[in-house]
N, C-alpha and C positions, 0 to 999 in steps of 0.2 A: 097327333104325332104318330109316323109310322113306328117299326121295330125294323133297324135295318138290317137285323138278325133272322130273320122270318123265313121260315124256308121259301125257296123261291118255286117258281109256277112247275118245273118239267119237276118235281117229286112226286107228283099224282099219276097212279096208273095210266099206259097208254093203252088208245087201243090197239089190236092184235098185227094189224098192218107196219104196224110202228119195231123199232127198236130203239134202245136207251145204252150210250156206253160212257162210261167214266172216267178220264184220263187227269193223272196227277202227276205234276209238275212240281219236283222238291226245287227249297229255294236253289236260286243262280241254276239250276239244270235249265238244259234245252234240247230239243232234239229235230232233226230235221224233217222238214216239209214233205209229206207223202200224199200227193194227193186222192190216191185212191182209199187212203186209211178217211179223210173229210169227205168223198163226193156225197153230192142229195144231202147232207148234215146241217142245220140247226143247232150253235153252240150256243150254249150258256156257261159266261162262267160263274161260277156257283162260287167258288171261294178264289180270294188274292188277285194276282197282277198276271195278265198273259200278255207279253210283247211279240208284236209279228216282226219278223225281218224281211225285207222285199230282196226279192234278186238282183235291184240294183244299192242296197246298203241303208236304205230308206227304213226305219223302223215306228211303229203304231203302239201304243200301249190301250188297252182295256181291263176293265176294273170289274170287278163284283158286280153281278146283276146285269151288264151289258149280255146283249147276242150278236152273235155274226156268223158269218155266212162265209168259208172259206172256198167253197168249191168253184176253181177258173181261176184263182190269183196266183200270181208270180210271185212266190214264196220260198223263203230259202228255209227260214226254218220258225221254233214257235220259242220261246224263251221265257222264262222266269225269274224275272228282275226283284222280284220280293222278297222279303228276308221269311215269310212262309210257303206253305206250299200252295198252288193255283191248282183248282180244281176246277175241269172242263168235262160240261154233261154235253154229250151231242143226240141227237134225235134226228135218225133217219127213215125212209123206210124200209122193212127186211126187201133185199133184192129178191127180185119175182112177184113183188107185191102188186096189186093191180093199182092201175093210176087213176 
């Protein structure tokens, strides 16, 4: 049996090319879709519920331990349907980093 409490994988040092940002989501908040705040990013969410909204009204939900991949979609905004707070790690790499 797992621990679905276990920290998950992006808590471990990166390395130097990399950067790590943290964005929290109180319950019911949302805020709109920026996509240059996501490009090149790698999300985890690490804690709670993050619901996507599409630009045409179409909504996603993902959960704890899920990743995705925002950058390119038609997004209105990012939302918090849980009665705690969602916690989204993203992983990108620093701009100018070599590829």
């Amino acid at each position: 049996m797992t621990d679905d409490r276990a920290p998950l994988p992006f808590a471990r040092p990166l390395p130097p090319a990399f950067r790590r940002r943290t964005v929290t989501l109180d319950a019911g908040d949302s805020r709109p879709f920026d996509p240059d705040e996501w490009a090149d990013a790698l999300i985890l969410i690490e804690d709670g519920v993050l619901e996507l909204e599409c630009l045409d009204g179409e909504r996603r939900r993902f959960h704890r331990g899920h990743v995705i991949w925002l950058d390119g979609l038609p997004l209105r905004c990012l939302r918090n349907p849980g009665a705690g707070p969602a916690v989204l790690v993203a992983v990108s790499r620093w701009r100018g980093a070599v590829r």
